[in-house]
C-alpha positions as semicolon CSV with decimal commas, in nm:
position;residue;x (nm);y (nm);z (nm)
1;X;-0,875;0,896;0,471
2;X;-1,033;1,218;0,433
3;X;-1,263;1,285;0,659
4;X;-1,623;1,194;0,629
5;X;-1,547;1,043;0,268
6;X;-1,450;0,715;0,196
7;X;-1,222;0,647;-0,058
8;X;-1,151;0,568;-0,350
9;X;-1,466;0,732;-0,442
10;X;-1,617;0,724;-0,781
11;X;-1,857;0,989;-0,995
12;X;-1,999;1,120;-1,352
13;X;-1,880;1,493;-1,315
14;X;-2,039;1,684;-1,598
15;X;-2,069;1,379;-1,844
16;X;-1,674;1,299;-1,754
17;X;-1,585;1,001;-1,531
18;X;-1,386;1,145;-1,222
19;X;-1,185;0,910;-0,943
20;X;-1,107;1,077;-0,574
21;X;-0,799;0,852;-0,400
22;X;-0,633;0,849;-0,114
23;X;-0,297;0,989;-0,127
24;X;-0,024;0,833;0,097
25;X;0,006;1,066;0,340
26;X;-0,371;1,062;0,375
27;X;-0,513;1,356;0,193
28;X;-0,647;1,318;-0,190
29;X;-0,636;1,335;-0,496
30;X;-0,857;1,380;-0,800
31;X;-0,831;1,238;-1,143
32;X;-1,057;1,324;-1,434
33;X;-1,085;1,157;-1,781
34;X;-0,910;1,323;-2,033
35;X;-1,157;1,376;-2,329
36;X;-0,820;1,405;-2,543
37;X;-0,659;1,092;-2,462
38;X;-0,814;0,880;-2,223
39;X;-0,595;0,905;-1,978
40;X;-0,604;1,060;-1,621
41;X;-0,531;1,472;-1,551
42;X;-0,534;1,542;-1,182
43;X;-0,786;1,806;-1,096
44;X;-0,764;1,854;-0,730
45;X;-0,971;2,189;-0,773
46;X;-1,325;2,045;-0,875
47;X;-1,238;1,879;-0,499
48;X;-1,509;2,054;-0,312
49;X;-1,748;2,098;-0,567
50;X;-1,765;1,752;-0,608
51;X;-1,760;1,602;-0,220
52;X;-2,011;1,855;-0,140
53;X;-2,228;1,804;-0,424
54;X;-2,219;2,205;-0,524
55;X;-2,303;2,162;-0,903
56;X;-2,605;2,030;-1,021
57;X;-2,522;1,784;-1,251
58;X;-2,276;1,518;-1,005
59;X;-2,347;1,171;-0,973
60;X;-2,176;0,926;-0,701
61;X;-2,073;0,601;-0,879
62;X;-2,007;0,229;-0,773
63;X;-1,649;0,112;-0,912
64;X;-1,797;-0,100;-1,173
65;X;-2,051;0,141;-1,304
66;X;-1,749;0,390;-1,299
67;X;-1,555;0,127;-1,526
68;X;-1,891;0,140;-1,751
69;X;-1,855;0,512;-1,767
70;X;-1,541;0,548;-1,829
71;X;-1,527;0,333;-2,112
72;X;-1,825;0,465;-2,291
73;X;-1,674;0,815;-2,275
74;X;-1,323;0,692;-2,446
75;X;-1,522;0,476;-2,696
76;X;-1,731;0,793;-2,773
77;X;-1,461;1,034;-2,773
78;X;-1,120;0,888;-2,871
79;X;-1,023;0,737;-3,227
80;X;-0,777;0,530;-3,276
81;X;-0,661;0,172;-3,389
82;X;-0,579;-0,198;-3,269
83;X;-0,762;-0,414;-3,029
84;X;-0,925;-0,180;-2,745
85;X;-1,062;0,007;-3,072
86;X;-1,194;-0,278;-3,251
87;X;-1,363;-0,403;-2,921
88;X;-1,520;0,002;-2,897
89;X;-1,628;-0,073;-3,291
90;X;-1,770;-0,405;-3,167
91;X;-2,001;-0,257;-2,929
92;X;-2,113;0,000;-3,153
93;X;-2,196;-0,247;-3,395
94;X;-2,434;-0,431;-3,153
95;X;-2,621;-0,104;-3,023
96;X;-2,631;-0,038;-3,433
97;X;-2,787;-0,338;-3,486
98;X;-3,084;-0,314;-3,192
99;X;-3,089;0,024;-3,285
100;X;-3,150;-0,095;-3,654
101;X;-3,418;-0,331;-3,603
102;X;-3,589;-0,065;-3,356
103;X;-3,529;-0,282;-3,059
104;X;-3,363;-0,255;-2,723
105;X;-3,107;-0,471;-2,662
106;X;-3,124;-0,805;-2,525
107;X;-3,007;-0,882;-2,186
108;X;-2,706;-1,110;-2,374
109;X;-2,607;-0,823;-2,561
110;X;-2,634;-0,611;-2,230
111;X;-2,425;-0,865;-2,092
112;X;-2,184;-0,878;-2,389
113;X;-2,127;-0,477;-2,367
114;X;-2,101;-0,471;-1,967
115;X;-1,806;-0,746;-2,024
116;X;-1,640;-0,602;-2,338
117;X;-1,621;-0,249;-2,174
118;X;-1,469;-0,393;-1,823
119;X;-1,201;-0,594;-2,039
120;X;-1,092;-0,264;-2,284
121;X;-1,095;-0,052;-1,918
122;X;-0,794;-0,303;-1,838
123;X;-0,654;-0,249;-2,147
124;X;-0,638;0,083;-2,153
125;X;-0,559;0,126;-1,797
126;X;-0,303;-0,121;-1,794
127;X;-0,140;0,078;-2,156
128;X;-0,155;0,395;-1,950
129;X;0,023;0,257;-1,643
130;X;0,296;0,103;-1,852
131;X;0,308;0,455;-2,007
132;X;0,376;0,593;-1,680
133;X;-0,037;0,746;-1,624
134;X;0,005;0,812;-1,230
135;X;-0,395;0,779;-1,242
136;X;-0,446;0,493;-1,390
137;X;-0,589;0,158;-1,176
138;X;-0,632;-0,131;-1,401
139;X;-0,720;-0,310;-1,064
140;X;-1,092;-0,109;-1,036
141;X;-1,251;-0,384;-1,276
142;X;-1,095;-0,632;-1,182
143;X;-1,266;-0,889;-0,946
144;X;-1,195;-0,851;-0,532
């Protein structure tokens, strides 16, 4: 463990989802969303900006509103086809409609959102570990 921090830790760096893990010789590392791809590119040098809460605009994350984050910024940034993107195109059709009919949206379609993005974040993750991603963790939405 690094000192003083517990990990894994979880934030919203800039609008990006970052991850800091323990490596196994006890140090860390740190993975960022790639706005590209979706996948993980290790940024160890946003480190200390981030643990010490240097920039302005850094926000600490639990693991499941990290999964939330994460798959809000691939369904907003990455194209592509097959299931994971038809599930993203699901969502969007549901905030559409509230959005439509000049409404929030309902706690069921809260619900429905919260559970399609933590099933597409195991998707994806699990793609990009198959892939060989050394980031990627299906195992962070999954239950303990």
């Amino acid at each position: 463990m690094v000192e003083g921090l517990l990990l894994p830790s979880y934030y919203l760096y800039y609008h990006s989802p970052v991850k800091i893990v323990e490596t196994p010789d006890g140090g860390a590392r740190v993975w960022r969303v790639s706005i590209d791809t979706g996948g993980w590119h290790e940024k160890n040098e946003i480190f200390t900006e981030i643990t010490l809460g240097v920039g302005g605009d850094i926000f600490r994350r639990t693991p499941e509103e990290f999964v939330q984050e994460v798959e809000r910024f691939r369904a907003h940034y990455l194209e592509g086809n097959g299931p994971i993107f038809a599930l993203y195109e699901t969502i969007q059709a549901v905030r559409d409609l509230a959005k439509a009919e000049d409404r929030h949206l309902t706690s069921t379609e809260r619900a429905l959102i919260h559970g399609i993005r933590q099933r597409t974040f195991v998707m994806f993750e699990e793609q990009l570990r198959a892939a060989g991603d050394p980031g990627a963790d299906p195992d962070i939405a999954r239950p303990k």
